[in-house]
N, C-alpha and C positions, 0 to 999 in steps of 0.2 A: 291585477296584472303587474304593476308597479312591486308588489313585495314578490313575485315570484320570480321578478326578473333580478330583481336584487340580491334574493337567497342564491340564486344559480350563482349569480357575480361573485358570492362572499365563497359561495363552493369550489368556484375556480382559483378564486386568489390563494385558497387553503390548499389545495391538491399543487398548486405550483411553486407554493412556499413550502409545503412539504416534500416535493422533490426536489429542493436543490436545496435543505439544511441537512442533510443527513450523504454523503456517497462514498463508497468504496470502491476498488481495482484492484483487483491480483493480476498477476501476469508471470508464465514461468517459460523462460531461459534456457535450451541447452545448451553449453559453450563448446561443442564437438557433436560432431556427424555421428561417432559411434556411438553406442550405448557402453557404460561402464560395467563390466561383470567383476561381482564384488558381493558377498555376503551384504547382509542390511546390518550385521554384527558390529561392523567397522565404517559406517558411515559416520561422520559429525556432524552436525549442525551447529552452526554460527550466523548471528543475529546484530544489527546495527541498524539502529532508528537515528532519521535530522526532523525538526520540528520546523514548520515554520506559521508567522503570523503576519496576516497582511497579503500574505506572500512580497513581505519586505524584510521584514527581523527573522532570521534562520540561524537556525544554532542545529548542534549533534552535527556527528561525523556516520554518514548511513552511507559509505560507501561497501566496497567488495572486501577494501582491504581492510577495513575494520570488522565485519564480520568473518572473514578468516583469523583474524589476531584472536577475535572470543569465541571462535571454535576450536582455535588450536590447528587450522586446515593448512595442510602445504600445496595439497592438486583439489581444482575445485571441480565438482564434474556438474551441478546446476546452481543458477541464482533466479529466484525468486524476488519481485517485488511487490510490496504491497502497499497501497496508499486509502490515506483517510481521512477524509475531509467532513468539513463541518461547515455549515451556511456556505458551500459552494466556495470554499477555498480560505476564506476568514482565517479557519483554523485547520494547517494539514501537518500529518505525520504519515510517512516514506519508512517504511520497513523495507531492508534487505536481508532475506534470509540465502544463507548460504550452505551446501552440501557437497562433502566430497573427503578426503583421506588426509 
């Protein structure tokens, strides 16, 4: 009884250390009520990542206006965010993807 209770114990602590070393987040944005009508020929996308560790030492610039500067974008019509995290925040990187003309 004693090793089965133990084995379940060592199953638990694995199923719960494995859900919080690995997580991701998308989440997408529209900055306007309408929809854009626009070929997909002439859309851009533009991209900017910030790092951080600890969640105390943060570096990159992932905001909007850095991924319109490396898309080339002047009107944004979505932003997407995406986050990534590693042992439940240890280690995260913040992707902002940008789209629009």
């Amino acid at each position: 009884m004693k090793k089965m209770t133990f084995t379940a114990g060592i199953l638990a602590v694995m199923l719960v250390f494995g859900m919080v070393m690995l997580t991701s987040c998308a989440s997408t944005q529209a900055l306007t009520a309408t929809s854009v009508t626009a070929s997909t020929d002439t859309v851009r996308t533009g991209t900017a990542s910030n790092f951080s560790l600890f969640g105390m030492f943060l570096w990159g610039d992932g905001g909007i206006h850095a991924a319109k500067i490396d898309g080339n974008i002047s009107t944004v019509s979505t932003v997407d965010v995406n986050t990534f995290r590693i042992f439940g925040g240890l280690f995260q990187r913040q992707t902002t993807i940008v789209r629009g003309y």
